[in-house]
N, C-alpha and C positions, 0 to 999 in steps of 0.2 A: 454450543456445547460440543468438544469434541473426546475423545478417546482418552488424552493424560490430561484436559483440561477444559474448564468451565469457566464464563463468565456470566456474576450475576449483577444483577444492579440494585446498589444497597443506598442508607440514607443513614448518614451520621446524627445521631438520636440528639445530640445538642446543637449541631449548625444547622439541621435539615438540608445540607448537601447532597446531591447523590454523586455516586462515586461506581465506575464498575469495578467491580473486586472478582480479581482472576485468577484462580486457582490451580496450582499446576503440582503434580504429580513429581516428587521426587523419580520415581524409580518407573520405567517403561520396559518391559519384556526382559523382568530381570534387576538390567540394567542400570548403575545410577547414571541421573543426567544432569544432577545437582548442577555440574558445573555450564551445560547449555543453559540450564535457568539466570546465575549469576551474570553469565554473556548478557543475556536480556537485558538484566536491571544494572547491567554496565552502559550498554547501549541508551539507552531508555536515558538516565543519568548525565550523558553527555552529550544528549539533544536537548536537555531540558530547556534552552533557551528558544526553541522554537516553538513559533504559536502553531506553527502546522502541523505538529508530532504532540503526543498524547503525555501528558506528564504523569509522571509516576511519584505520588504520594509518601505513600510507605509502602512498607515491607515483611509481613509477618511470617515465619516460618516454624514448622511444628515437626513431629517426626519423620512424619510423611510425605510433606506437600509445602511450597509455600505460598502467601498471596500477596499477590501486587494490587494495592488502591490504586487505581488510577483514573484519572479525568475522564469523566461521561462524556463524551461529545456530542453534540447537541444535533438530533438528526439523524444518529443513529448509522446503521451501514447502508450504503448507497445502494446497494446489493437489493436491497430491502425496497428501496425506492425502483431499482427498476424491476424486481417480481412486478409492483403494482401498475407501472406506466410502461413496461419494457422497452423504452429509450425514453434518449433524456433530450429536448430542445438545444440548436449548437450554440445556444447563449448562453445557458446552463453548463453545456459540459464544458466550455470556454475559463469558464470560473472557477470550477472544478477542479481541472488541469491544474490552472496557474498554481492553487493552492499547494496541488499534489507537487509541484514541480520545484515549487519554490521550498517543500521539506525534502525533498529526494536532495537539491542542491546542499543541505544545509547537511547532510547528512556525510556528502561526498568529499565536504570540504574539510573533515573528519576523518577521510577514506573507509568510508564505512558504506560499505554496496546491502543492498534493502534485502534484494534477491526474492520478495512474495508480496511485493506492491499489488495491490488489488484494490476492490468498490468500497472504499472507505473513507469518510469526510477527514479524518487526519491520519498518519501513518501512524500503524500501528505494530503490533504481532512482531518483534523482533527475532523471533527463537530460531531463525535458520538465518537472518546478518552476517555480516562476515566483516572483522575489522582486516583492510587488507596492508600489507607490511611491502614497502616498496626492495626488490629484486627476490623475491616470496614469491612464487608460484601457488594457487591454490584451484586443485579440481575436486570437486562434488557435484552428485546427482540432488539437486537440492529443489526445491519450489512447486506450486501448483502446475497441473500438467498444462492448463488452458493458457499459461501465463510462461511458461518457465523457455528461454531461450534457447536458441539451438547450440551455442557451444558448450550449455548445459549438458547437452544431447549428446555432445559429439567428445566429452570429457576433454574439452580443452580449457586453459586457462580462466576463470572468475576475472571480471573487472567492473570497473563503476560501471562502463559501458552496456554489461549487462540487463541493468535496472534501465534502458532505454528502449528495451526491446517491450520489456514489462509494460512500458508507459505508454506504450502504440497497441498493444493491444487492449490497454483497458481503455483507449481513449477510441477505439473502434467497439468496443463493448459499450459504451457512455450512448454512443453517437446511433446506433443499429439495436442495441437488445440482443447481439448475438456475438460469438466469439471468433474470429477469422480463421478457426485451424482446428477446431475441433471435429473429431473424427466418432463414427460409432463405438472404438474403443481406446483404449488409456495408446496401445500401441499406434492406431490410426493417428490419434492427435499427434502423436510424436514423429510421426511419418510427416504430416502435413506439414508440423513448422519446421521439419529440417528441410523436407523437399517441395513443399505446394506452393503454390500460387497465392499472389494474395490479389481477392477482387470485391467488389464495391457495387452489390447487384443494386441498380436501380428502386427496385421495392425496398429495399432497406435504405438506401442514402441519395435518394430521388430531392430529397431538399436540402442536400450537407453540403455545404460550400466546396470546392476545388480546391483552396486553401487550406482547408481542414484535412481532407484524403490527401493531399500533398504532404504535410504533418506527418500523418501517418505512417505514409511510405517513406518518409526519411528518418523515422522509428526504427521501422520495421527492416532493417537490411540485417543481413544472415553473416558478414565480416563484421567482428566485433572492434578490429583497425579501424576500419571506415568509421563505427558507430562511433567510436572514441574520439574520431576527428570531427566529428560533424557535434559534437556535445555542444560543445561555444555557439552554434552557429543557429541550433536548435532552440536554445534557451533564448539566449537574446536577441532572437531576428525573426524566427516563428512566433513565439510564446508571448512575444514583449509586443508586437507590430504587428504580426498581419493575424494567427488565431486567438489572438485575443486583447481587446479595447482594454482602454481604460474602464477599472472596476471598483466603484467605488465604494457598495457592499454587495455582499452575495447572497440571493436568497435564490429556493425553489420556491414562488407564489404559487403552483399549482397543489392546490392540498394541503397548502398553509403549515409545507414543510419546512424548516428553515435550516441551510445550508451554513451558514457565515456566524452563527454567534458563539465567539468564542467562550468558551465555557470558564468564569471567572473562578480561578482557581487559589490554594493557600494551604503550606503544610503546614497541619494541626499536630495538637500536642500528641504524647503517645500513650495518654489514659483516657479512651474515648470507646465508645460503645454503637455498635453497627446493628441496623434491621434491615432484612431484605425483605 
């Protein structure tokens, strides 16, 4: 739950479906933002063909707020899974990735940059996306601080390449339980990823393959030129060959949480009746 928006998890009274239904605030400090909402459920709408991004149902909207039915995904936020194990096995987070990696792609080829890729079994939260327009400039302060990239930082130019910084640090969050640049405060963190170091203390990645922190750090580079050249090489030469096997389902068996089932989905009529 946050500040202009909730989601809860409901069940359609005649399918027994559940469905989370997300509520969002028309108007924030004043303000209307009607139209960041539509961005969403434009976004959202022209992913639909992915199984790694969240499908969106319907769409209801009232004076004040509107809500999005959308696809429960099975498993919940990963975020969730590591409160309780604070990392994840690099078999697991190998699966993981691929998943995330193969909706970040599906997304880009859209030109549509994610921009708050975070711990969650399929992409979701579109409300700060960005559809970007080719010889279009766009700079904004936009994204989780833990997450959000330095030319974020540095107000330079937005690109796909962005979302690659995003995906090294949650795949060093998967792998450790911890975040590589978080600082005591919101300005520390921002200090770190524009100017720290990035390192790999033993007690946290004492068992994570060289192959994987090699990933990372070809994530994690502060030229978003470079990021943008290495995208190809990233995808299908790390991702495909050496961080991760062939997968032929994905499960977390510890805790008999289950990673991989996609949630069988279908838009229903529009006279139907919700319990949460």
């Amino acid at each position: 739950r946050g500040k202009f928006a909730q989601v809860r998890r409901c069940v359609h009274k005649e399918t027994n479906k559940t469905y989370a239904a997300k509520t969002i605030k028309k108007r924030r400090r004043a303000n209307d933002v009607s139209h960041e909402i539509l961005h969403e459920i434009r976004v959202l709408l022209t992913a639909s063909q992915s199984e790694r991004i969240v499908k969106l149902h319907e769409v209801y909207e009232t004076a004040t707020e509107f809500v999005l039915m959308l696809e429960m995904a099975e498993g919940g936020e990963l975020q969730r899974v590591l409160d309780e194990d604070d990392s994840l096995p690099e078999h697991h987070c190998r699966c993981i990735v691929r998943q995330i990696v193969e909706g970040v792609q599906f997304l880009h080829r859209s030109n549509i940059a994610h921009l708050d890729i975070k711990a969650n079994v399929k992409l979701c939260d579109f409300g700060i996306s960005r559809i970007l327009t080719k010889g279009a400039e766009l700079r904004e302060i936009v994204g989780t601080p833990d997450y959000v990239a330095p030319e974020i930082l540095q107000y330079e130019p937005i690109s796909l390449a962005t979302d690659m910084w995003s995906l090294g640090v949650l795949t060093y969050v998967l792998l450790s339980g911890h975040s590589p640049f978080t600082g005591e405060t919101k300005q520390e963190t921002f200090c770190n990823i524009t100017n720290g170091s990035l390192d790999f203390p033993s007690y946290l990645f004492g068992d994570v393959s060289e192959e994987a922190k090699d990933f990372i750090c070809k994530l994690l580079v502060r030229d978003p030129k470079y990021a943008l050249y290495i995208i190809h090489y990233i995808i299908h030469y790390i991702i495909f060959t050496i961080f991760v096997p062939i997968i032929k389902t994905l499960f977390l068996t510890q805790g008999s949480i289950q990673l991989s089932g996609l949630f069988e989905t279908r838009v229903v009529g529009h006279r139907k009746q919700w319990s949460t």
